[in-house]
C-alpha positions as CSV (number, residue, x, y, z in Angstrom):
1,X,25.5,15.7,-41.0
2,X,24.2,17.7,-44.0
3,X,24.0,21.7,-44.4
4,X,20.8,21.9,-43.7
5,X,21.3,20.1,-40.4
6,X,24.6,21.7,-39.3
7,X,23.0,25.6,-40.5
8,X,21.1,26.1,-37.3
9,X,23.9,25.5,-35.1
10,X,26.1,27.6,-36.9
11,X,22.7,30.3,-36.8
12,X,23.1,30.4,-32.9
13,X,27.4,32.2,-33.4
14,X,27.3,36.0,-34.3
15,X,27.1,36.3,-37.9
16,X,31.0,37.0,-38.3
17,X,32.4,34.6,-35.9
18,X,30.3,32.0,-38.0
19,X,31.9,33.3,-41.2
20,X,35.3,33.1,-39.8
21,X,34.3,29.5,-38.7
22,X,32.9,28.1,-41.8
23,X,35.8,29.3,-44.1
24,X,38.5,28.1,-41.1
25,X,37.3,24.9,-42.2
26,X,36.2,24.9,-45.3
27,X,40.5,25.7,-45.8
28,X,41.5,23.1,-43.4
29,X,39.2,20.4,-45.1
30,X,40.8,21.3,-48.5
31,X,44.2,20.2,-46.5
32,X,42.8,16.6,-47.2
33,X,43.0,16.7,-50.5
34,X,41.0,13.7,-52.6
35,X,39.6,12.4,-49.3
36,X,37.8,16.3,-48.9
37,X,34.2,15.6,-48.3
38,X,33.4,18.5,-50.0
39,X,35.9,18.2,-53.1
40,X,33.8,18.6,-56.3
41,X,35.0,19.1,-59.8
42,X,34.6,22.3,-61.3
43,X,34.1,20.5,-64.7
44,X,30.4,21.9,-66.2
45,X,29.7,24.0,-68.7
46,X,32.2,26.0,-69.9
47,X,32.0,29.4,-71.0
48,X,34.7,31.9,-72.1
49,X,34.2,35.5,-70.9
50,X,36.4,38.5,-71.3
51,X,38.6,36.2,-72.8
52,X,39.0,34.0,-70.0
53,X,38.1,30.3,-70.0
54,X,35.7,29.2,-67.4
55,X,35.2,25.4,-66.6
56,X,31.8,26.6,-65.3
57,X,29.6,29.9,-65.1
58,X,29.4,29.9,-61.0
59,X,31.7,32.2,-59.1
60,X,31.9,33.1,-55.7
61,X,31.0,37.1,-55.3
62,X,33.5,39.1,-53.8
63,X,33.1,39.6,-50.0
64,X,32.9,36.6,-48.6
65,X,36.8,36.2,-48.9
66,X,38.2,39.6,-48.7
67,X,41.7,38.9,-48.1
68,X,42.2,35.8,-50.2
69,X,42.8,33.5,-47.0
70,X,40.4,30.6,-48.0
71,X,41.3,30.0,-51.8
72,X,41.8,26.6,-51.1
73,X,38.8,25.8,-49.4
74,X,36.3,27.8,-51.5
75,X,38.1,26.7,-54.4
76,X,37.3,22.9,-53.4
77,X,33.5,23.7,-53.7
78,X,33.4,23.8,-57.4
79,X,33.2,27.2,-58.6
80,X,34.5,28.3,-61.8
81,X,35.8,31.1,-60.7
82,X,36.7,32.9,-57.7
83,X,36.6,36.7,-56.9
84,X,38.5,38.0,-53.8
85,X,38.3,41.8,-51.9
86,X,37.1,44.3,-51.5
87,X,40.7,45.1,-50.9
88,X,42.3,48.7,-50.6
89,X,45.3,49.9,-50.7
90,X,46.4,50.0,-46.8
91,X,44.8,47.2,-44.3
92,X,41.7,49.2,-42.7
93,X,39.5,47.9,-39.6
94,X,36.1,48.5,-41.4
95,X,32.9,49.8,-39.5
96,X,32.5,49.2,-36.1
97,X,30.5,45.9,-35.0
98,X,27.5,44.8,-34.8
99,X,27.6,45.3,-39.1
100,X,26.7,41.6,-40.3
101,X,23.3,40.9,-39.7
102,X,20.6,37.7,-40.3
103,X,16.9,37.9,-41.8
104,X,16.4,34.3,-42.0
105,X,12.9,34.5,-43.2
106,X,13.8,36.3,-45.9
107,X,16.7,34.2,-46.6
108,X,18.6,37.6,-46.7
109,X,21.6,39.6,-44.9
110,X,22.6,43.2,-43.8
111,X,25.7,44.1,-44.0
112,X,27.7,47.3,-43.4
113,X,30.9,45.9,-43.1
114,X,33.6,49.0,-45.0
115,X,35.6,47.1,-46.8
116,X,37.5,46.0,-43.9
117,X,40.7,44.0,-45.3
118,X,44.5,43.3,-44.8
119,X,45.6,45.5,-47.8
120,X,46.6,45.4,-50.8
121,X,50.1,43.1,-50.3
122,X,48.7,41.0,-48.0
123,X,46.0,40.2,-50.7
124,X,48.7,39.6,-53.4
125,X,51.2,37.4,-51.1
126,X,48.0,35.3,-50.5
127,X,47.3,35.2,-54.5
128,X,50.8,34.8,-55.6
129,X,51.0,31.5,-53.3
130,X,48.0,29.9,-54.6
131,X,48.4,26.5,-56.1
132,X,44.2,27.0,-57.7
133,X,44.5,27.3,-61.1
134,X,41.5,28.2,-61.9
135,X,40.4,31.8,-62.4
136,X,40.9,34.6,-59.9
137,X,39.6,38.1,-59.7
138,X,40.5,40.8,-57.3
139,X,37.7,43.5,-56.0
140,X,39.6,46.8,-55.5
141,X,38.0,49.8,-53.7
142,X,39.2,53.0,-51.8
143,X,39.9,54.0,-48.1
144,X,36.9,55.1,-46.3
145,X,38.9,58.0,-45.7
146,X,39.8,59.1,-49.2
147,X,38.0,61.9,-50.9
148,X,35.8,60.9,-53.7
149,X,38.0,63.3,-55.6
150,X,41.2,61.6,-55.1
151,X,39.8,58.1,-55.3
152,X,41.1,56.9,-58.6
153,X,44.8,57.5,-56.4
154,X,43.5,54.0,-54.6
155,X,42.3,52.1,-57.4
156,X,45.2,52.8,-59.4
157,X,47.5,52.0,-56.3
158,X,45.4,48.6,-56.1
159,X,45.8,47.9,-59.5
160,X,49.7,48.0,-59.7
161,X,50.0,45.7,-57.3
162,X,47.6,43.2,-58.5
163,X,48.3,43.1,-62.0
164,X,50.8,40.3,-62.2
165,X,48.3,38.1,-60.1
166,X,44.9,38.4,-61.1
167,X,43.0,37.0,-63.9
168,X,40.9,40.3,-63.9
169,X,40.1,43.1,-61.6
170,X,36.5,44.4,-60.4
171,X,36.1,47.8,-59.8
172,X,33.7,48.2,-56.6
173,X,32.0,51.9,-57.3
174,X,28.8,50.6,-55.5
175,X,29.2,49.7,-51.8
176,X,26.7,51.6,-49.3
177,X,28.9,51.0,-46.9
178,X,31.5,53.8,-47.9
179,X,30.5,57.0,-47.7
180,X,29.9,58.8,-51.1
181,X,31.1,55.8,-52.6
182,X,28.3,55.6,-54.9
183,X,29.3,59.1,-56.3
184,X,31.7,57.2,-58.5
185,X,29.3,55.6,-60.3
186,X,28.0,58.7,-62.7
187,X,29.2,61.6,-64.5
188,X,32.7,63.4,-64.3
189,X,33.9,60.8,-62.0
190,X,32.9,57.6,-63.5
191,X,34.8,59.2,-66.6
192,X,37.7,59.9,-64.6
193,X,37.7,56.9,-62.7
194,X,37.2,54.7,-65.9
195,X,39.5,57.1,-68.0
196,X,42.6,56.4,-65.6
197,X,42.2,53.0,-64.9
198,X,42.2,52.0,-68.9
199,X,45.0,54.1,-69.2
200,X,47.1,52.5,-66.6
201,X,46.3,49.4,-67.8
202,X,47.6,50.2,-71.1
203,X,50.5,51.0,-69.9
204,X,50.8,48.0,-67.3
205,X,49.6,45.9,-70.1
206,X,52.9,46.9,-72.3
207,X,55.1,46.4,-69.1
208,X,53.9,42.7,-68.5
209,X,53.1,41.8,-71.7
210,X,49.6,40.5,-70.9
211,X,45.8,41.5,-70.5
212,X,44.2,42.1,-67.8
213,X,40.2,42.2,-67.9
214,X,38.2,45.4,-66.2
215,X,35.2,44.8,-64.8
216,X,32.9,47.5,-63.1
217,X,30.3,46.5,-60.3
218,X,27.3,48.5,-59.8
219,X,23.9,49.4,-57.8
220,X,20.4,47.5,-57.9
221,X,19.2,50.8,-57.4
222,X,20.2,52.7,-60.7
223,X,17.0,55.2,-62.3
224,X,17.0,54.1,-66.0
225,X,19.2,57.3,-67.2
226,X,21.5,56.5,-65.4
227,X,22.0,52.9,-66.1
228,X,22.1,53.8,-69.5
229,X,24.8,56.4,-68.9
230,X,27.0,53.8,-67.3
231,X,26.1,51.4,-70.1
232,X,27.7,54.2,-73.0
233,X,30.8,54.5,-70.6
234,X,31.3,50.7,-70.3
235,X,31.3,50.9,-74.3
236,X,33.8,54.0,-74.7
237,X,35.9,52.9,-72.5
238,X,36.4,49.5,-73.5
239,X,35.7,47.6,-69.8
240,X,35.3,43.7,-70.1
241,X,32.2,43.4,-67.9
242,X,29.7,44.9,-65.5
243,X,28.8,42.8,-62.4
244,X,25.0,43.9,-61.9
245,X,24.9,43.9,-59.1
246,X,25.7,45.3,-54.9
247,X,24.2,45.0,-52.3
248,X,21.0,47.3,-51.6
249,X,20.1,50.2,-49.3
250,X,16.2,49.1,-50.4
251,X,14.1,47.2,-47.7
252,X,11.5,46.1,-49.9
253,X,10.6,42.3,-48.8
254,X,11.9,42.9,-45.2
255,X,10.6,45.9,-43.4
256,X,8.9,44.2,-41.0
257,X,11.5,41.8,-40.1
258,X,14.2,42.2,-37.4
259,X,17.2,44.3,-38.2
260,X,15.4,45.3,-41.3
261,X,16.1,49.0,-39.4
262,X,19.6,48.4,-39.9
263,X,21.7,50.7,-41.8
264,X,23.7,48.5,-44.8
265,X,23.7,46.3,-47.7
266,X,20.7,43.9,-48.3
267,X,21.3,40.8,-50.2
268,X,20.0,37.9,-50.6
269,X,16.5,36.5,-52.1
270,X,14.9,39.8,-51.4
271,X,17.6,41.1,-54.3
272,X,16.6,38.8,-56.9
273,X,14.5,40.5,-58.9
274,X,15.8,43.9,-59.1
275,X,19.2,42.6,-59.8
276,X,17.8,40.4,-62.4
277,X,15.9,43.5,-63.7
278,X,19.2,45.6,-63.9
279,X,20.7,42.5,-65.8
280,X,17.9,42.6,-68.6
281,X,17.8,45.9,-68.6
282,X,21.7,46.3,-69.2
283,X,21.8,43.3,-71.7
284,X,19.5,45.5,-74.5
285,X,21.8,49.1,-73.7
286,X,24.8,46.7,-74.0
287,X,23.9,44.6,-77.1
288,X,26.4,42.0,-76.6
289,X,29.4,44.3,-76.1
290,X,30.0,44.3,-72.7
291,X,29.5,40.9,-71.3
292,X,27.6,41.1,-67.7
293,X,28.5,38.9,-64.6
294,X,25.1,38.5,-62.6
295,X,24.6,38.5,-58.7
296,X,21.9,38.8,-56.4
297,X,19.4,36.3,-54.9
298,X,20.6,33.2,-56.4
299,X,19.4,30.0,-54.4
300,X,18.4,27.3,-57.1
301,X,18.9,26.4,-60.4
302,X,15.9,28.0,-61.7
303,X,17.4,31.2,-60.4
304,X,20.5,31.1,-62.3
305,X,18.9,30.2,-65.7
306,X,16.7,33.8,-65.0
307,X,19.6,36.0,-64.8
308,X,21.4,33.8,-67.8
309,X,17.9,33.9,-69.6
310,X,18.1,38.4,-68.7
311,X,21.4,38.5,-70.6
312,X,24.1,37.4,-68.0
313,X,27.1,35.3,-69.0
314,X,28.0,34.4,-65.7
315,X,27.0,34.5,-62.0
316,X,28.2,35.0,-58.4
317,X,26.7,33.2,-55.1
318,X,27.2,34.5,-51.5
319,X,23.6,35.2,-49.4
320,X,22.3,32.1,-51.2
321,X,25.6,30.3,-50.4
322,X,25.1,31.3,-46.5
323,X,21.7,30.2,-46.6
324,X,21.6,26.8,-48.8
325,X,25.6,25.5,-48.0
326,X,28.1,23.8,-50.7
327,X,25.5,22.1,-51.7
328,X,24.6,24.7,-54.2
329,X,27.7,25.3,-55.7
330,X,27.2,21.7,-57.1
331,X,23.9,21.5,-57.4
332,X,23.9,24.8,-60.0
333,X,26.8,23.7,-62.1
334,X,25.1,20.7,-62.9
335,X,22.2,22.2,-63.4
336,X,23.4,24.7,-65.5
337,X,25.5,21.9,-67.8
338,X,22.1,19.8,-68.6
């Protein structure tokens, strides 16, 4: 039975209990090794980003697996890279449910779920076990309950403990689903928040003799000051890449749809263009320094040539994943490598 087949079965579950479902066995079909129906090489074209070696330019957006319990299985897909989180520095229960919600017509989702996670060390025991070699990044954010102020506290926290682990580290400043997240992204505290982070790694970098690759993520919804604002603080402080981008609090494309009402994230095909606007936009403030990771509303191969064709080195799949099955992985890293 293909995807397309087995999606409106998995349609008729609650959006979360078909999540948990799908990547329950997704992990135990991985157990099969070789004789994994789903097993596909990663082998495409390669790329090398923030001075990491890609066997492909597809990743898997952070979210999907927040706590890093279905490496294996998403791994066995194909992707070139993985990206794990939102995770925080204590486990925390998220908002309350109903917070995952279906626009099928839009080939879109709404999601408010608050970075709801195991915690940090669960998140590292799970990364430390791995037997994936390929590459890993961990999404790190803050407690819903921690002041703006005294955010950079969590990141930093999150970063110590993920440091010896992860291939690089995102740094989620763009979530709607944590209050005054979004704060973090301009002015005095994106300085601070950037300022401190680069400084810890300096120093973790001397401890462990490696580096480790910073990454920001950040809103479809930016005005153009600001974008360009974030763009000089990328520069100064000498981050590795900028994921453009969240999820967003716009409803253009679905307001008439059910759940459109609903207060969250919107992602999927509705995303696509503002996301890939933000990406060409970015790529002339940036000029090449700052290499940018692309997500948002990628369902084909024509897609993911757009956002590379904007300026993006690599992408990230999750609505379009949800929507269009393994299939895609595949389908897009052979597309990409013709």
């Amino acid at each position: 039975m293909g995807y397309e087949a087995f999606r409106p079965l998995l349609f008729r579950l609650d959006p979360e209990r078909a999540h948990r479902w799908t990547l329950a066995g997704l992990e135990a079909l991985s157990r099969l090794g070789p004789c994994n129906p789903l097993r596909r090489s990663p082998c495409g074209r390669e790329v090398t980003v923030m001075g990491l070696g890609f066997p492909n330019p597809v990743g898997l957006a952070a979210g999907l697996d927040k706590n890093g319990d279905y490496i294996a299985g998403l791994a066995a897909l194909g992707f070139g890279f993985l990206e794990l989180g939102t995770v925080t520095p204590r486990p925390q229960a998220g908002n309350p449910p109903p917070r995952l919600f279906r626009l099928p017509e839009a080939e879109a989702l709404i999601n408010r779920m608050g970075f709801n996670n195991k915690g940090v060390d669960h998140l590292v025991e799970r990364i430390a076990a791995r037997r994936y070699p390929g590459v890993v990044g961990v999404n790190i954010g803050k407690q819903r309950e921690t002041p703006v102020e005294e955010a950079l506290a969590d990141y930093l926290a999150c970063l110590r403990k993920v440091f010896p682990h992860a291939d690089y580290v995102a740094v989620n400043v763009s979530s709607p689903n944590t209050p005054e997240l979004r704060r973090l992204q301009s002015g005095h505290h994106l300085e601070s928040l950037l300022g401190g982070l680069t400084a810890e790694r300096a120093l973790l970098e001397q401890r462990h003799g490696r580096h480790l690759p910073l990454a920001v993520k950040i809103a479809p919804e930016l005005e153009p000051a600001a974008l360009e604002a974030i763009a000089d603080a990328l520069i100064r402080h000498r981050i590795d890449a900028v994921i453009a981008t969240n999820t967003s609090t716009s409803r253009d494309g679905v307001k008439d749809l059910p759940h459109a009402s609903e207060a969250g994230g919107l992602s999927g095909r509705p995303l696509f263009a503002s996301s890939t606007e933000v990406v060409r936009r970015l790529a002339r403030l940036l000029g090449g320094r700052v290499p940018i990771i692309a997500c948002g509303g990628i369902f084909s191969v024509e897609d993911a040539r757009r956002k590379l064709d904007a300026g993006a080195s690599l992408i990230q799949l999750y609505t379009g994943l949800i929507y269009r099955g393994p299939g895609l992985v595949r389908a897009l890293v052979r597309g990409l490598a013709a």
